[in-house]
C-alpha positions in Angstrom: -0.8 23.3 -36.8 -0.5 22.2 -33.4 0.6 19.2 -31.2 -0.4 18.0 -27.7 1.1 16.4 -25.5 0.4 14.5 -21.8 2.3 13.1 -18.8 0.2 10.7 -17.1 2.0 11.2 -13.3 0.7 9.3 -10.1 -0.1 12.9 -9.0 -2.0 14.6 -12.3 -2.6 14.7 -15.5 -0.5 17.4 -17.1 -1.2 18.4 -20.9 0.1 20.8 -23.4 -0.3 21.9 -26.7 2.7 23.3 -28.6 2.6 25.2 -32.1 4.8 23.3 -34.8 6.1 26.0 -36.8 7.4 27.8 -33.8 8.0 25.0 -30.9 6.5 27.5 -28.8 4.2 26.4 -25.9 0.8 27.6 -26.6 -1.0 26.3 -23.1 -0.5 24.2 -20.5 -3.0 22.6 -17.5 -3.3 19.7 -15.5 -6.7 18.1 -13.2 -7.3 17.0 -10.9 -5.8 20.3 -8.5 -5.1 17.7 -5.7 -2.8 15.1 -5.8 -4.4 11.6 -6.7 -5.2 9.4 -4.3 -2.6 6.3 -4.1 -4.7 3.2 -2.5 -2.7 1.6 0.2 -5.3 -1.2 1.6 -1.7 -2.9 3.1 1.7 -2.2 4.0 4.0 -1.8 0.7 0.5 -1.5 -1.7 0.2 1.9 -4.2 -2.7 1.4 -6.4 -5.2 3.2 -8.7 -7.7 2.9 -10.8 -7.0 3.5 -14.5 -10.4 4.5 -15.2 -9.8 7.3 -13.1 -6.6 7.8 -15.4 -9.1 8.4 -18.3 -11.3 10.6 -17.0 -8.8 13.6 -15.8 -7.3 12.7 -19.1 -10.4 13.9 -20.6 -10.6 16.5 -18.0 -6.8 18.3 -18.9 -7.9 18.2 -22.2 -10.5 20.2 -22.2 -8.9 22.7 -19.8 -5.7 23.1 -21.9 -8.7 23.5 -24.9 -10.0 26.2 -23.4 -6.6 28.0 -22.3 -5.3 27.6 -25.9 -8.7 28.9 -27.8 -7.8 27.2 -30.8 -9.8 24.9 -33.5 -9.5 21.7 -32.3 -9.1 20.4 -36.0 -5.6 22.2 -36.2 -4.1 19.4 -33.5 -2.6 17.0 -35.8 -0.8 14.5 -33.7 -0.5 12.7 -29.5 2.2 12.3 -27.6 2.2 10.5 -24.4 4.5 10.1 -21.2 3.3 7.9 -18.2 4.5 6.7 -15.0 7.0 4.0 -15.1 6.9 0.6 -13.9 3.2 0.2 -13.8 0.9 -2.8 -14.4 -2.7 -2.7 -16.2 -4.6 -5.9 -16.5 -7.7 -6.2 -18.3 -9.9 -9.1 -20.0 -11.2 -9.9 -23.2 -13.0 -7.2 -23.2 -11.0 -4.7 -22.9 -12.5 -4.3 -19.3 -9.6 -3.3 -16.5 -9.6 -6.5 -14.2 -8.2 -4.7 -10.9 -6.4 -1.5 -10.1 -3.0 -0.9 -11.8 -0.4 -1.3 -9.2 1.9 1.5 -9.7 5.6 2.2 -9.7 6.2 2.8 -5.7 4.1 -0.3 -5.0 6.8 -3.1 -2.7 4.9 -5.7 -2.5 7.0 -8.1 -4.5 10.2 -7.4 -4.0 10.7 -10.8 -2.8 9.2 -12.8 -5.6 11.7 -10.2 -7.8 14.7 -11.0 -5.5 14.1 -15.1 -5.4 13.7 -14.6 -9.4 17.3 -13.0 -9.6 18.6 -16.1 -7.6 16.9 -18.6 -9.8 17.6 -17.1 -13.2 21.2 -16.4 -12.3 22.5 -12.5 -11.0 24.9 -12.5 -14.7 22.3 -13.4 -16.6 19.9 -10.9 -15.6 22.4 -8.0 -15.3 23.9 -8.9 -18.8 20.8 -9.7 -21.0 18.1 -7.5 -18.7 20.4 -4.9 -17.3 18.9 -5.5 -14.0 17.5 -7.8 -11.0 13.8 -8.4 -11.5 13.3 -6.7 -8.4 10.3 -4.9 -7.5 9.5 -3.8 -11.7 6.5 -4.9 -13.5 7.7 -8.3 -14.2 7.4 -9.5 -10.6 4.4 -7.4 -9.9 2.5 -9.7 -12.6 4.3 -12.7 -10.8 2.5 -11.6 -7.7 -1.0 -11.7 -9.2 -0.2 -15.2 -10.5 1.0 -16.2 -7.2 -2.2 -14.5 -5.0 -4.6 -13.7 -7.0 -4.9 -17.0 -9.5 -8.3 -15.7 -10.9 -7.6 -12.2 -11.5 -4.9 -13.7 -13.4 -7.0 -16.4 -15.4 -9.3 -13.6 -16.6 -5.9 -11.5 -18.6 -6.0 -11.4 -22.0 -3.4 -8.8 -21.9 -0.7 -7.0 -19.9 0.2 -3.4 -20.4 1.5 -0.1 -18.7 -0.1 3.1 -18.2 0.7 5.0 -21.1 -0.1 1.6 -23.1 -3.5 1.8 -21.2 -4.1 5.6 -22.5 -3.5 4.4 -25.9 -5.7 1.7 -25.7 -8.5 4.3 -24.8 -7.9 6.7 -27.5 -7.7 3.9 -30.7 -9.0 1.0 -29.4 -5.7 -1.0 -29.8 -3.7 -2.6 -27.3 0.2 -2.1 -28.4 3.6 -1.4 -26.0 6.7 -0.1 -27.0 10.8 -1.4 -26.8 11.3 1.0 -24.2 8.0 0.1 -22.0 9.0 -3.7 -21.6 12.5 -3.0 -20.8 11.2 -0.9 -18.0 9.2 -3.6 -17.0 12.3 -5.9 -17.0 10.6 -8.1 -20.1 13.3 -6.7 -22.5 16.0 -9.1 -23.3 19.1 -6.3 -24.5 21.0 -9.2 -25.9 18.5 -11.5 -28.3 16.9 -8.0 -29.1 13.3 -10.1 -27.9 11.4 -10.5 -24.9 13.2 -12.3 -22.3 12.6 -16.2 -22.5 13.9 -16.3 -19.1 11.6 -14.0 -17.7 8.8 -15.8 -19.1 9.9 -19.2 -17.9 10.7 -18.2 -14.6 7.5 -16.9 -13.9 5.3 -19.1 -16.6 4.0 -16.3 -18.2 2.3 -16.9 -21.4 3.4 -14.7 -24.4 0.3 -14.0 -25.3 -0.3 -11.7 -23.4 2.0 -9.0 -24.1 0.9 -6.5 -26.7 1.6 -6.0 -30.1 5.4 -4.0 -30.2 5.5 -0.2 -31.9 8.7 1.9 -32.0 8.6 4.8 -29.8 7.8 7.2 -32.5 5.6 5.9 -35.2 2.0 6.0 -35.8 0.5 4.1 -33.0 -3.1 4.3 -33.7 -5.9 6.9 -34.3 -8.8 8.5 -32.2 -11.8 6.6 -32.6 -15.3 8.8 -32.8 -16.0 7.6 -29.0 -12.5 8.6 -27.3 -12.2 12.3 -29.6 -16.2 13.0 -28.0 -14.7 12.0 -24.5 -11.4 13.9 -24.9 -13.1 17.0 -27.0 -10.8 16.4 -29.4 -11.6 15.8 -33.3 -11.4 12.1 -34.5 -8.6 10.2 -36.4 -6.0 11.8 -34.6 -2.8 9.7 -35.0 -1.0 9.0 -31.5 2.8 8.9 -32.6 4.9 9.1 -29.4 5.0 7.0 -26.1 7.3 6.9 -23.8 7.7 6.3 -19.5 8.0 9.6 -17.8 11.3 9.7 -16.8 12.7 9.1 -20.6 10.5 11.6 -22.4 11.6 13.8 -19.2 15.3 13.1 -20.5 14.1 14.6 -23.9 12.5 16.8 -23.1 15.5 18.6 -21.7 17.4 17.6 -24.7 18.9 14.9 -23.2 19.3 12.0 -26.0 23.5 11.2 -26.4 26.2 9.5 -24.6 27.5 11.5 -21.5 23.8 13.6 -21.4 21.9 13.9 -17.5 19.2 15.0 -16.7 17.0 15.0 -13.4 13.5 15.5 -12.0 12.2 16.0 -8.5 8.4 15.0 -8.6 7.0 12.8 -6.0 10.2 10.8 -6.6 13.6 11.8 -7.4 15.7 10.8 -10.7 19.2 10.8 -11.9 18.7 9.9 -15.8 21.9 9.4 -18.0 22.2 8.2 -21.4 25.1 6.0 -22.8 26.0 4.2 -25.4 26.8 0.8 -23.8 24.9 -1.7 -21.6 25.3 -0.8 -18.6 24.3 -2.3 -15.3 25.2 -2.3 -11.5 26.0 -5.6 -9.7 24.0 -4.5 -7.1 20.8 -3.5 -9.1 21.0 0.0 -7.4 20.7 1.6 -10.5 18.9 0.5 -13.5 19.3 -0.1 -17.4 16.4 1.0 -19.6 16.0 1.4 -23.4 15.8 5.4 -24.0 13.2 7.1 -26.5 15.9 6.8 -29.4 17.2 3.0 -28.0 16.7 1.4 -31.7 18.4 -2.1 -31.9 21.0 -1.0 -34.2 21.7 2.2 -32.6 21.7 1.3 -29.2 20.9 4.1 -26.4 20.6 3.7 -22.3 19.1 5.7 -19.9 21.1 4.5 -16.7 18.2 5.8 -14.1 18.6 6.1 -10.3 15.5 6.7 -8.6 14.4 8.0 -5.4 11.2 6.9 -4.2 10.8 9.1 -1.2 11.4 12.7 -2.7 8.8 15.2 -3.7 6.3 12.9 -1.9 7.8 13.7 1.6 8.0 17.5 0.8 4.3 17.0 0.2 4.1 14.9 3.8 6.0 18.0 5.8 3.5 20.5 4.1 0.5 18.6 5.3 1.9 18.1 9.0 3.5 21.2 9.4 2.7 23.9 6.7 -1.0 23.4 6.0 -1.7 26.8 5.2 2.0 28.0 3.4 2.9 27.5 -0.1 6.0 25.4 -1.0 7.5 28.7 -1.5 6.8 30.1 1.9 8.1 26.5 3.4 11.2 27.0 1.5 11.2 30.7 2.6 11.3 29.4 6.2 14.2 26.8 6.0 16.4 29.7 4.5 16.3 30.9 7.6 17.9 28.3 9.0 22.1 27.5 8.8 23.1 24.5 6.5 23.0 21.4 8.3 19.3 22.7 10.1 21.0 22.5 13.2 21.9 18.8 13.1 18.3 17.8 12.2 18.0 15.2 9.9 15.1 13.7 8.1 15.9 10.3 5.3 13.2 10.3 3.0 12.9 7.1 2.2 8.9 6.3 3.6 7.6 5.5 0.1 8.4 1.8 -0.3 11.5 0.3 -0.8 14.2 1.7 -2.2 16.4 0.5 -5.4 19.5 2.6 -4.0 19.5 1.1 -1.0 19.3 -2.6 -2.6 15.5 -3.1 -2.3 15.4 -2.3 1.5 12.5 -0.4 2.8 13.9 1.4 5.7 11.0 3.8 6.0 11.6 7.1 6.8 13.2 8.9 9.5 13.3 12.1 11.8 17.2 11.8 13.8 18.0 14.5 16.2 15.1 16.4 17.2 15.5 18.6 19.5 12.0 20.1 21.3 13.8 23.4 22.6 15.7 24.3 19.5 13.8 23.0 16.2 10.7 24.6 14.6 8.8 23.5 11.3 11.3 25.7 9.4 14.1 23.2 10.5 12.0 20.3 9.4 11.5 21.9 6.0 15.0 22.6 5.7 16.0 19.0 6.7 13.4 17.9 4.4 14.8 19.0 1.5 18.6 18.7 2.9 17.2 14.7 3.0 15.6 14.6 -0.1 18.9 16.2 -1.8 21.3 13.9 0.6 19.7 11.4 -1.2 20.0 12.4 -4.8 24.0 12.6 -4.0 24.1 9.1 -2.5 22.7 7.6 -5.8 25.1 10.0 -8.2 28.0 9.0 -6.3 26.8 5.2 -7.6 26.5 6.5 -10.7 30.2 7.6 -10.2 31.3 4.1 -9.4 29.8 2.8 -12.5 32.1 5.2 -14.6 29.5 7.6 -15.5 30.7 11.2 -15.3 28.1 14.3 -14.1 29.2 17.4 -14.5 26.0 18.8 -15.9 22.6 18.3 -14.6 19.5 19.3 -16.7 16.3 19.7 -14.7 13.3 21.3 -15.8 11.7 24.5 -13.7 9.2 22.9 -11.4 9.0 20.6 -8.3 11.8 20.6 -6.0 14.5 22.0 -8.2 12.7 25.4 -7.5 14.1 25.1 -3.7 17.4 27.3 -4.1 18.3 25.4 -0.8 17.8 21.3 -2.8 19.4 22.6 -6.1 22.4 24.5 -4.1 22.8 21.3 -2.0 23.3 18.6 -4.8 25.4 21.0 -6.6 27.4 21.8 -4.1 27.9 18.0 -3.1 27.9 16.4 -6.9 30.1 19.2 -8.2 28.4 19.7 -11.0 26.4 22.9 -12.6 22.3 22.3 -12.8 20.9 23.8 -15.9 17.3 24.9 -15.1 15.1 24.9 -18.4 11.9 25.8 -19.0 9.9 23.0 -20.5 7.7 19.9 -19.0 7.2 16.4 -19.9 3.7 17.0 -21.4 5.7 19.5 -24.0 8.6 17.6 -24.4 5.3 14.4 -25.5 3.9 17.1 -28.3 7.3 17.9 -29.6 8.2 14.7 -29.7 4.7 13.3 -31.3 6.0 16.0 -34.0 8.9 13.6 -34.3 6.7 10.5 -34.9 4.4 11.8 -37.6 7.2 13.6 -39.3 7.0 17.0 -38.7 10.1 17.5 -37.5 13.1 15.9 -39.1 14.6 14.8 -35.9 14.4 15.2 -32.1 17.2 17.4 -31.8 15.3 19.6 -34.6 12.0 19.4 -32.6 13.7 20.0 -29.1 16.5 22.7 -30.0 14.2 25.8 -28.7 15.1 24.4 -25.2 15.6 27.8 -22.9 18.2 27.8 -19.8 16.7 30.2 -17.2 18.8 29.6 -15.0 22.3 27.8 -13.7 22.8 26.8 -10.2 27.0 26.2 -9.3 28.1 24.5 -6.6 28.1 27.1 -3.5 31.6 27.9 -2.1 30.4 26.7 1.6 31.2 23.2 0.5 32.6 22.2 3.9 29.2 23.3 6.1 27.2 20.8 3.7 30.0 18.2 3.8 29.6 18.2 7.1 25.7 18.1 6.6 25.7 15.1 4.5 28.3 13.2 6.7 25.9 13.4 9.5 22.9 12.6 7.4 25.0 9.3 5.7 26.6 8.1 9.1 22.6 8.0 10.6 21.4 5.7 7.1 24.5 3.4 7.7 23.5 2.6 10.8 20.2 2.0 9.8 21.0 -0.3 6.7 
């Protein structure tokens, strides 16, 4: 019997199909081979069409198919991860009304800020865990505010992973965990927050029918099983955002637990047993894949907008025709610090860590005699992990403590020169495993349909391939990040 599993990114569509018996991976793909288009028709817009979602859907499907050569009809259960924060709008007929705006999308950060005023800061941080801020919440706000008939055509409101589901069964349903991250989740009345929908006058109505996280969430109708390749009647039994099914998927589920991801963003995720929240909404409070209201569980989540997505900026500027490898190849060559270069990666929209300000980002320090591409790559990824430390020493001040960092074994964290550096910094060991999110979805949809007992049982094959330790140089990258700091407080 097998499982498969997705993680719907802003980049691709990654899948994977993973044998029960063994936990082993059996094959893994993603489509399309470039990175998604993110439509910006305005300053602080990221958009994209769902649709569009659907199809490379069907598209990683059939590739991880083909890769795995197995009977489809041995696949017994879904799993699905998605990009947080996300809004989906569709009518009566299940018809998508506009483009989902996405989860780097700024453009109402102010409707979320004047909310946080009007509601009261304790109330939000106590009940909601954070300031409406720029989360899905306000982003619905803004569509009542500027686009009144878009608006007057919903008949429901959803997120991208609740969007997939609604392809595959026909059903429009949410989870716990996918209205807390959309800052609809009231963590004290265990309900949807009566003073997020009287603030912003949204009908309840709207919202979708609540599942747990793992249950069965609906079954592949004949249609979506011919689109996907799949065979019909296939139960979907695990959803969850990306950044929590990342956390289990590196078997990171109890108090005191981190783990981390550098995709296009960056995240710092770490679970505890109490409600948490920052008075400054740096950091944010969502329910994690095991949050049950009894048994309460939060994944405290710093998050970095501009992270893998300016790695991905340098290579198309500078390094069109080298791998990320070869770019990281390059800024080894270069001393720690990259010869006082500095680049702040924060040029994808505003910023949660730096209280909802949208700096942009920034090159400090160039030098056109004694800097080549390979000290922009280094101070890329010196910038990038600059800012990963910035937010963990946040996390610090909240009481959390990090001396183990989980990451899986892809995106930034294969740069020796960005895991080295927020070791080094954060003091802390980084435990590189070798899993995705699109597994970590099929082990965990073996969880919802009760092949496994628990998720520790489903995610206890996890393999450590490697530990990075903080490198004995720790005074050259001190130095490093003092620079790089001093330059974003003058800027803020």
């Amino acid at each position: 019997m097998y499982l498969i599993g997705y993680d719907l990114g802003s980049s691709s569509i990654k899948a994977a199909i993973v044998e029960v018996e063994s936990g082993k991976t059996i094959a893994t793909a993603k489509f399309p081979d470039f990175e998604m288009e993110i439509i910006s028709t305005q300053a602080n817009f990221a958009e994209q069409n769902p649709n569009l979602w659907w199809t490379y859907v069907c598209e990683s499907t059939k590739a991880v198919l083909a890769k795995a050569n197995i009977n489809k009809d041995e696949i017994k259960a879904i799993g699905i991860a998605y990009q947080m924060h996300g809004l989906v709008c569709v009518d009566e007929n299940q018809e998508v009304i506009r483009n989902a705006i996405i989860w780097c999308d700024s453009r109402a950060v102010d409707i979320g800020n004047k909310a946080f005023e009007a509601i009261g800061e304790k109330e939000c941080l106590t009940n909601l865990l954070n300031s409406p801020g720029n989360f899905t919440a306000s982003k619905l706000a803004w569509i009542k505010e500027n686009e009144p008939k878009n608006y007057a055509k919903i008949h429901k409101v959803m997120w991208p992973g609740d969007f997939m589901v609604l392809k595959m069964t026909n059903e429009i349903t949410t989870t716990i965990s996918g209205l807390s991250e959309g800052i609809f989740w009231d963590f004290q009345k265990s309900e949807l927050s009566k003073d997020i929908l009287n603030h912003y006058k949204f009908d309840e109505n709207i919202f979708p029918t609540i599942h747990d996280t793992f249950s069965i969430q609906g079954k592949l109708t004949q249609k979506a099983a011919k689109e996907l390749g799949l065979s019909p009647n296939i139960p979907i039994t695990y959803r969850a955002g990306d950044q929590p099914n990342n956390a289990l998927s590196l078997n990171v589920l109890n108090n005191g637990e981190v783990a981390a991801t550098g995709g296009t963003s960056g995240v710092v995720y770490a679970v505890t047993d109490k409600l948490l929240f920052d008075l400054k909404s740096r950091v944010n409070g969502f329910a994690h894949v095991n949050y049950t209201i009894d048994n309460q569980r939060i994944g405290v989540l710093l998050c970095i907008n501009g992270a893998g997505i300016q790695n991905s900026w340098l290579k198309q500027i500078a390094g069109k025709d080298l791998s990320y490898s070869e770019m990281n190849f390059m800024a080894n060559q270069v001393p720690i610090g990259a010869d006082d270069l500095v680049i702040l990666p924060f040029g994808n929209g505003a910023e949660r860590v730096l209280e909802n300000k949208n700096i942009g980002s920034h090159i400090s320090g160039l030098n056109f005699n004694r800097h080549t591409n390979a000290h922009l790559f280094r101070a890329g990824l010196e910038g990038i992990a600059f800012a990963f430390v910035y937010g963990i020493n946040i996390l610090k001040e909240m009481g959390l403590e990090i001396s183990v960092l989980r990451v899986g074994n892809d995106n930034l964290f294969q740069s020796n020169i960005f895991a080295e550096t927020i070791a080094t910094l954060a003091d802390c060991k980084i435990e590189i495993i070798e899993t995705t999110g699109a597994v970590g979805a099929a082990k965990a949809a073996g969880v919802g349909i009760g092949f496994y007992d628990s998720i520790e049982e489903a995610m206890k094959n996890v393999e450590v391939l490697e530990v990075v330790k903080p490198n004995l140089a720790k005074a050259n990258y001190e130095k490093a990040y003092e620079n790089w700091e001093t330059i974003l407080k003058q800027l803020l």
